[in-house]
TORTIBA-292860 format. One record per residue: residue number from 1; residue in one letter; x, y, z of N, C-alpha, C, O in turn. Coordinates in Angstrom, 1 decimal, padded with zeros to 4 digits, always signed. Layout:
   n res   n_c1   n_c2   n_c3  ca_c1  ca_c2  ca_c3   c_c1   c_c2   c_c3   o_c1   o_c2   o_c3
 NUM   A      X      Y      Z      X      Y      Z      X      Y      Z      X      Y      Z
...
// end
This chain:
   n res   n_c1   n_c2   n_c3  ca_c1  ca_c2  ca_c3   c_c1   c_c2   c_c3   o_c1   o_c2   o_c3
   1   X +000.8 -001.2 +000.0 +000.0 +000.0 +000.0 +000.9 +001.2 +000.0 +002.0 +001.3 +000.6
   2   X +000.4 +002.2 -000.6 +001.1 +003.3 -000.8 +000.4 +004.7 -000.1 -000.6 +005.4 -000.4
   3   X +001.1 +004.8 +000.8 +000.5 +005.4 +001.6 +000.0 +007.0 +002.0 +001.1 +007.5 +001.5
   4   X -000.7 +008.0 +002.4 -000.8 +008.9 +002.3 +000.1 +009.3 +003.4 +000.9 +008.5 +003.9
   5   X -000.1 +011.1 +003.8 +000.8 +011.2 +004.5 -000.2 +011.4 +006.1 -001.4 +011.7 +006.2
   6   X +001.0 +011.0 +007.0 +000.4 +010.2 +008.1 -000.7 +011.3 +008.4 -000.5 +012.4 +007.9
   7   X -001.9 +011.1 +009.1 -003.1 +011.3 +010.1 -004.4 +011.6 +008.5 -005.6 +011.7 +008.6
   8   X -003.8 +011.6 +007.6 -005.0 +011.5 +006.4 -004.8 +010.4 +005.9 -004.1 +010.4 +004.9
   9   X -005.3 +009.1 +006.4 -004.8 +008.1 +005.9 -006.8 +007.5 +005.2 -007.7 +007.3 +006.0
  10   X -007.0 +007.4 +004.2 -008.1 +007.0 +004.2 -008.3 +005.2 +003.9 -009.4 +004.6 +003.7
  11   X -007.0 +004.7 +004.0 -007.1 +003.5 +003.7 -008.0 +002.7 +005.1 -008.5 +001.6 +004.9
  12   X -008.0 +003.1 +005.9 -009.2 +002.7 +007.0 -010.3 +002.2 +006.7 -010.8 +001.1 +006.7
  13   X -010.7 +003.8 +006.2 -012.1 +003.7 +005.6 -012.5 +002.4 +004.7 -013.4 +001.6 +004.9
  14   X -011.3 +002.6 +003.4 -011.9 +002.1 +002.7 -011.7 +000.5 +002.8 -012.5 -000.2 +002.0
  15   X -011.0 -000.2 +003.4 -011.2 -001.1 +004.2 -012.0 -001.6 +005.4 -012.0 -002.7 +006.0
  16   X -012.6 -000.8 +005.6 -014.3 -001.0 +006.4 -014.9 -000.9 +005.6 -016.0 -001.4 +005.8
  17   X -014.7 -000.2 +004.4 -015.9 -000.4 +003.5 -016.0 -001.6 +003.0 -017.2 -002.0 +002.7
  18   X -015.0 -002.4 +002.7 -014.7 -004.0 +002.0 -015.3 -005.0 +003.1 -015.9 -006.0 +002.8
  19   X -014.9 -004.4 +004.8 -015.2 -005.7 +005.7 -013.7 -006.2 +006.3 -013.6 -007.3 +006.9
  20   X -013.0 -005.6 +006.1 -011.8 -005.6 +006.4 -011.4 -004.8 +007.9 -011.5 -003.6 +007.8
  21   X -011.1 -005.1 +009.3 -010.6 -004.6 +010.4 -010.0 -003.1 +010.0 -009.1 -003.0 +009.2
  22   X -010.7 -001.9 +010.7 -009.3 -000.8 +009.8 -008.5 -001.1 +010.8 -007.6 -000.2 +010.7
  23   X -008.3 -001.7 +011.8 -007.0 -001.6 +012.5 -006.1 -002.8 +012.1 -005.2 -003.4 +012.7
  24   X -006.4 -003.1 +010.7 -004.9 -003.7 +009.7 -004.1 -003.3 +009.7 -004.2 -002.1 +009.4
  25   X -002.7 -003.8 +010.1 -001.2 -002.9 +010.2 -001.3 -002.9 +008.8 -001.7 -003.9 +008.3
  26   X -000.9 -001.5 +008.1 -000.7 -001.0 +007.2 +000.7 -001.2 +007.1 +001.4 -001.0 +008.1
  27   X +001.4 -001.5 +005.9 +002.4 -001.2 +005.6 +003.0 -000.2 +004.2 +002.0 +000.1 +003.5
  28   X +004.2 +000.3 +003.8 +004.2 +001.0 +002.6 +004.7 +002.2 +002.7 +004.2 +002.7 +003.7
  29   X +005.5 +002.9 +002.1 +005.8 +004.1 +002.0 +004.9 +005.3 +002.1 +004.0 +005.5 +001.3
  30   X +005.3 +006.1 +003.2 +004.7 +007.5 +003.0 +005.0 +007.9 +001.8 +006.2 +008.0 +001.5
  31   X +004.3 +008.3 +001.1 +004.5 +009.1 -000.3 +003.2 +010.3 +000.0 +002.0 +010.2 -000.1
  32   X +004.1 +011.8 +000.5 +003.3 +012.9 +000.6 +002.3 +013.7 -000.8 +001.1 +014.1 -001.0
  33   X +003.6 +013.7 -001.5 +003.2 +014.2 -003.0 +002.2 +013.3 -003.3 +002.3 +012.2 -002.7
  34   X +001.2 +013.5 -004.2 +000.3 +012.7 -004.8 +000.4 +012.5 -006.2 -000.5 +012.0 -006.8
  35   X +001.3 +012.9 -006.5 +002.0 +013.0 -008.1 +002.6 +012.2 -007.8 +002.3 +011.2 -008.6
  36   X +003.5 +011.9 -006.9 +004.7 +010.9 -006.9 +004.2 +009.7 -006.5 +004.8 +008.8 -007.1
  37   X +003.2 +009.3 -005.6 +002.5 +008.5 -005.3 +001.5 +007.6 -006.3 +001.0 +006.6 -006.0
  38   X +001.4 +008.0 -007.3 +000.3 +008.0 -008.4 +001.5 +007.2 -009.2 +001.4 +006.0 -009.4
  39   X +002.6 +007.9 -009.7 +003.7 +007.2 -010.7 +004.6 +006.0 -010.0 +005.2 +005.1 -010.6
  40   X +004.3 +006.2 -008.6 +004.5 +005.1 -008.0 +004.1 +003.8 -008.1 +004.8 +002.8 -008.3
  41   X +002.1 +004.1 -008.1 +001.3 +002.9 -008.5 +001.4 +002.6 -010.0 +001.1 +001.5 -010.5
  42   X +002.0 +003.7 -010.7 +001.9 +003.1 -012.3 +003.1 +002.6 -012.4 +003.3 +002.4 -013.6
  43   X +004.0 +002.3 -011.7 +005.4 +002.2 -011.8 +005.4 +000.4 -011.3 +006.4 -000.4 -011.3
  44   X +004.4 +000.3 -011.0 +004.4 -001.3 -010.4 +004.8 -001.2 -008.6 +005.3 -002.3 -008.3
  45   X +004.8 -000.5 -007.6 +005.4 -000.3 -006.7 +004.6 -000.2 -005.6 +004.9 -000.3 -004.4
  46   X +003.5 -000.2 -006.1 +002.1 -000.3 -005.0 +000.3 -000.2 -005.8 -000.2 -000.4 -006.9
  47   X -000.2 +000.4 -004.1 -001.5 +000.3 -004.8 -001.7 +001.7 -004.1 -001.2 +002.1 -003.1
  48   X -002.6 +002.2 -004.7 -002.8 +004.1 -003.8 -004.6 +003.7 -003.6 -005.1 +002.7 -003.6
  49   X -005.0 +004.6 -003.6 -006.4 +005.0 -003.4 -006.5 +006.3 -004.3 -005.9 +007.3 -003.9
  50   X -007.1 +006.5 -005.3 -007.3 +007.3 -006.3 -009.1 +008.1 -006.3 -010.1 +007.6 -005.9
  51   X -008.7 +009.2 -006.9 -009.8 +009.3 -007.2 -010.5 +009.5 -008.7 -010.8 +008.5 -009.4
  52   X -010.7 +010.2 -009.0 -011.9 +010.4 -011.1 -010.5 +011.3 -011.6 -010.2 +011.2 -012.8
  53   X -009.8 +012.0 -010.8 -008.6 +012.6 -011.7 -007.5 +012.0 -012.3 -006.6 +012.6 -013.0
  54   X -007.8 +010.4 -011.9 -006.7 +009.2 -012.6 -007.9 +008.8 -013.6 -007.8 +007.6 -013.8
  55   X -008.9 +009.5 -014.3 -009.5 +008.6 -015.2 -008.8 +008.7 -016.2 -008.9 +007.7 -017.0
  56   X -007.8 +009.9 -016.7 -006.7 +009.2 -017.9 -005.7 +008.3 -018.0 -004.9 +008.1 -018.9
  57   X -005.8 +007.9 -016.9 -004.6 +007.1 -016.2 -005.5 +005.3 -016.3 -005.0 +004.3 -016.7
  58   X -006.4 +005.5 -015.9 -007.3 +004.2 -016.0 -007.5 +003.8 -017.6 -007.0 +002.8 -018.2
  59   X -008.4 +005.1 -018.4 -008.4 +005.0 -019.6 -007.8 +004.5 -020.8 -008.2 +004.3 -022.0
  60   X -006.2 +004.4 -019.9 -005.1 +004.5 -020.8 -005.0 +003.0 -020.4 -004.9 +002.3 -021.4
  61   X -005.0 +002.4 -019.4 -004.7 +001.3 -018.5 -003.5 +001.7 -018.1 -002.6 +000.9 -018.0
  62   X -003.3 +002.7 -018.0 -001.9 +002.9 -016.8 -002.4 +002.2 -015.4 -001.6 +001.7 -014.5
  63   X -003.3 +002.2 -015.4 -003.6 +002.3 -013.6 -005.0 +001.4 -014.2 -005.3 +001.4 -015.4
  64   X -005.7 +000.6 -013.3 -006.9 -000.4 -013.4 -007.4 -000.3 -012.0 -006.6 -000.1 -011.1
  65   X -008.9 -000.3 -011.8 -009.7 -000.1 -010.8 -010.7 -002.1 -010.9 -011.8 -002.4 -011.4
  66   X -009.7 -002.7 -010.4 -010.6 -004.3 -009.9 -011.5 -004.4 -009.3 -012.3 -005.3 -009.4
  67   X -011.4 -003.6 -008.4 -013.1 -004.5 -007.9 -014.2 -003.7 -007.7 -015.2 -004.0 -007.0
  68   X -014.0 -002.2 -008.3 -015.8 -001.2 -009.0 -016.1 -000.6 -007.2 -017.1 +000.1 -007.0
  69   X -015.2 -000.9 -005.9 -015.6 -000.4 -004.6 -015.0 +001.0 -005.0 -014.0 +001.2 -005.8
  70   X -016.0 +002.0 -004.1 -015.7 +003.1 -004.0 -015.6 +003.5 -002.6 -016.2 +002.9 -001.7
  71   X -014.8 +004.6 -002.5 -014.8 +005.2 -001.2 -016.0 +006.7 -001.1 -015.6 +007.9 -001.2
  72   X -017.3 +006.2 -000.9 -018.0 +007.7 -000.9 -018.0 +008.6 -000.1 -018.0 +008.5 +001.1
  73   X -018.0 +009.7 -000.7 -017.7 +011.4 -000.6 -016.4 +011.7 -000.7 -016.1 +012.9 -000.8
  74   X -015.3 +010.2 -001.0 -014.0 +011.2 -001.4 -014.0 +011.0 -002.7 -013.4 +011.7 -003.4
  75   X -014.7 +009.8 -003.2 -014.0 +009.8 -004.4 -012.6 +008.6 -004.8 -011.7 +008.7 -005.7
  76   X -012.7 +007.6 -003.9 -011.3 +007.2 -004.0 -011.7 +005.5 -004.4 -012.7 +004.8 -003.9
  77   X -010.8 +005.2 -005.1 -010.2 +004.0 -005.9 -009.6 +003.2 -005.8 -008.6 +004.0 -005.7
  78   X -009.1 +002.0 -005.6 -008.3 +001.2 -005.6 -007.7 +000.9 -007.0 -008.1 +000.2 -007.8
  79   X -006.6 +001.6 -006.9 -005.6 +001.4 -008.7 -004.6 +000.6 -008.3 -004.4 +000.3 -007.1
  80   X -003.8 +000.3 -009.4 -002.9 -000.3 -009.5 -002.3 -000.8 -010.9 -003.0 -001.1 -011.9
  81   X -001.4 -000.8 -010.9 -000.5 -000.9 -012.7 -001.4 -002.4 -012.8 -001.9 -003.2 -012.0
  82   X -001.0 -002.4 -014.7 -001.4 -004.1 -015.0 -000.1 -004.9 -014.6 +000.0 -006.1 -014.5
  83   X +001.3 -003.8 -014.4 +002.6 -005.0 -014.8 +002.3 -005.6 -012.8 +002.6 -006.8 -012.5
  84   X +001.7 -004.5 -011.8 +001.7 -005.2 -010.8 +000.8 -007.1 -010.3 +000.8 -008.0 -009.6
  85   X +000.3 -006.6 -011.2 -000.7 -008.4 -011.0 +000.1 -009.4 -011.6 -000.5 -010.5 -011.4
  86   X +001.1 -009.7 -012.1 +002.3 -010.5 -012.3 +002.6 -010.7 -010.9 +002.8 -011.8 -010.5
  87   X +002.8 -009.3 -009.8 +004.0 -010.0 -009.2 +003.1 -010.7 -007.7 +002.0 -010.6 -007.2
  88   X +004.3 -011.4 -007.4 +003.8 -012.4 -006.2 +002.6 -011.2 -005.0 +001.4 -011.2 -005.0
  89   X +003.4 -010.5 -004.5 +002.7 -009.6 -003.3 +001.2 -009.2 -004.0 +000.2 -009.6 -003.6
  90   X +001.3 -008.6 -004.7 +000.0 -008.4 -005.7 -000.8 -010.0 -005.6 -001.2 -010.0 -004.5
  91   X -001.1 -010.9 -006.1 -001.7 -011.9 -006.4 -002.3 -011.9 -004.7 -003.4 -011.8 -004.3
  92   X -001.0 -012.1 -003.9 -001.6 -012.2 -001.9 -002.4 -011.6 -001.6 -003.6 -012.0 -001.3
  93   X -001.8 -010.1 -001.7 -002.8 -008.5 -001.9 -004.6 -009.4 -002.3 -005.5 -010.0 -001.6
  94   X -004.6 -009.0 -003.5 -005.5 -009.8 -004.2 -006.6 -010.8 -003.5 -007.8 -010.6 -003.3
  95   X -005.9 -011.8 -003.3 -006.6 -013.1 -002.7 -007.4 -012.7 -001.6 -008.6 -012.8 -001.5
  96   X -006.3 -012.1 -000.6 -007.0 -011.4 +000.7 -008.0 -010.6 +000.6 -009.1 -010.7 +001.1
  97   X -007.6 -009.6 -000.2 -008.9 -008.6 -000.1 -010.1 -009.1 -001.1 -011.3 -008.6 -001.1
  98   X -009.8 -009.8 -001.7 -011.2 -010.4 -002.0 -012.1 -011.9 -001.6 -013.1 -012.4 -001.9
  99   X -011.1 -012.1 -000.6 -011.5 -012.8 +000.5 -012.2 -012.5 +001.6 -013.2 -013.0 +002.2
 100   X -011.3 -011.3 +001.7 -012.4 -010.3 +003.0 -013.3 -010.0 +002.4 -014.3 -010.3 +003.1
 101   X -013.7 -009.4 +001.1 -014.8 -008.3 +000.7 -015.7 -009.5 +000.8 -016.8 -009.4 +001.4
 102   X -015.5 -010.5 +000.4 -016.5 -011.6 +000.4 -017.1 -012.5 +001.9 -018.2 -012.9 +002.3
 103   X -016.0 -012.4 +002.3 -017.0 -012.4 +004.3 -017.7 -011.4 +004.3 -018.9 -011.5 +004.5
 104   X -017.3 -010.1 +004.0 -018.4 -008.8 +004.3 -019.4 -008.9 +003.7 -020.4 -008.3 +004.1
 105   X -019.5 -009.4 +002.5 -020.8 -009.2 +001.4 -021.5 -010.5 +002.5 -022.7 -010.3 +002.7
 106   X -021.1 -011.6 +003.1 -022.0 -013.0 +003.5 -022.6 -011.9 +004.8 -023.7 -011.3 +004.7
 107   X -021.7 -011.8 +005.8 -022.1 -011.2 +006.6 -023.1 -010.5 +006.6 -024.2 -011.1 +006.8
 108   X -022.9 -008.9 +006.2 -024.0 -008.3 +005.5 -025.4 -009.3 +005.3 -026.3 -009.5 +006.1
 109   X -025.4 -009.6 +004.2 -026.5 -010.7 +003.9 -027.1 -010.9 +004.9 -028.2 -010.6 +005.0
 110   X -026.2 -011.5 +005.9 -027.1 -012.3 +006.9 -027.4 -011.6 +007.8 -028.5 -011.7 +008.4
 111   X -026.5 -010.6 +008.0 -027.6 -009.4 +009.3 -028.9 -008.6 +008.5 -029.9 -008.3 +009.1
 112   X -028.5 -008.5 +007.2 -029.8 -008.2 +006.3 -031.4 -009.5 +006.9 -032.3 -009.0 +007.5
 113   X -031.4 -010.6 +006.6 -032.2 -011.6 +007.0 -032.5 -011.8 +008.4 -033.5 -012.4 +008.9
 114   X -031.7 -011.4 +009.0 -032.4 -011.0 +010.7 -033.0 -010.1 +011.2 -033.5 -010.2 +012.3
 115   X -033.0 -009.1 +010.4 -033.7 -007.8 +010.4 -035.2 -008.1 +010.1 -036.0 -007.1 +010.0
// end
């Protein structure tokens, strides 16, 4: 994960949004600039949280938005280069968090049917 700079971290959020603990140790480089952070993720070096100002960046497939979650009212994305899904941490990355998003979607569900 590529990280914001420390106490604006929105990667919390948007891991409670998936069903994910936000008190996951984060790991990853502070990267303050968001320019630098951005050529970062297109660089194969991580994953950021983006928002609609990387849609040339998507468009182009510099950068790919996998799983259509958003972070609402900021606007933010889960990107990531295509050369990064090659590499091993990426595939982990991957598996996990769509492992989690998938307990949260059952979950969900089922406190939905008790209601």
């Amino acid at each position: 994960m590529l990280l914001d700079q420390p106490g604006v971290d929105k990667w919390n959020a948007w891991l409670q949004l998936v069903g994910v603990a936000a008190n996951v140790e984060k790991s990853g480089p502070v990267i303050i600039d968001p320019n630098v952070r951005v050529q970062s993720a297109i660089d194969g070096h991580g994953f950021v949280l983006g928002n609609r100002l990387l849609q040339p960046e998507m468009e182009s497939h510099k950068l790919i938005e996998p799983f259509g979650i958003k972070l609402e009212g900021y606007g933010y994305y889960l990107v990531f280069s295509e050369s990064a899904v090659k590499k091993k941490a990426f595939k982990a990355f991957h598996q996990w968090i769509v492992q989690e998003a998938s307990h949260w979607r059952l979950d969900q569900r089922q406190e939905t049917k008790k209601r």
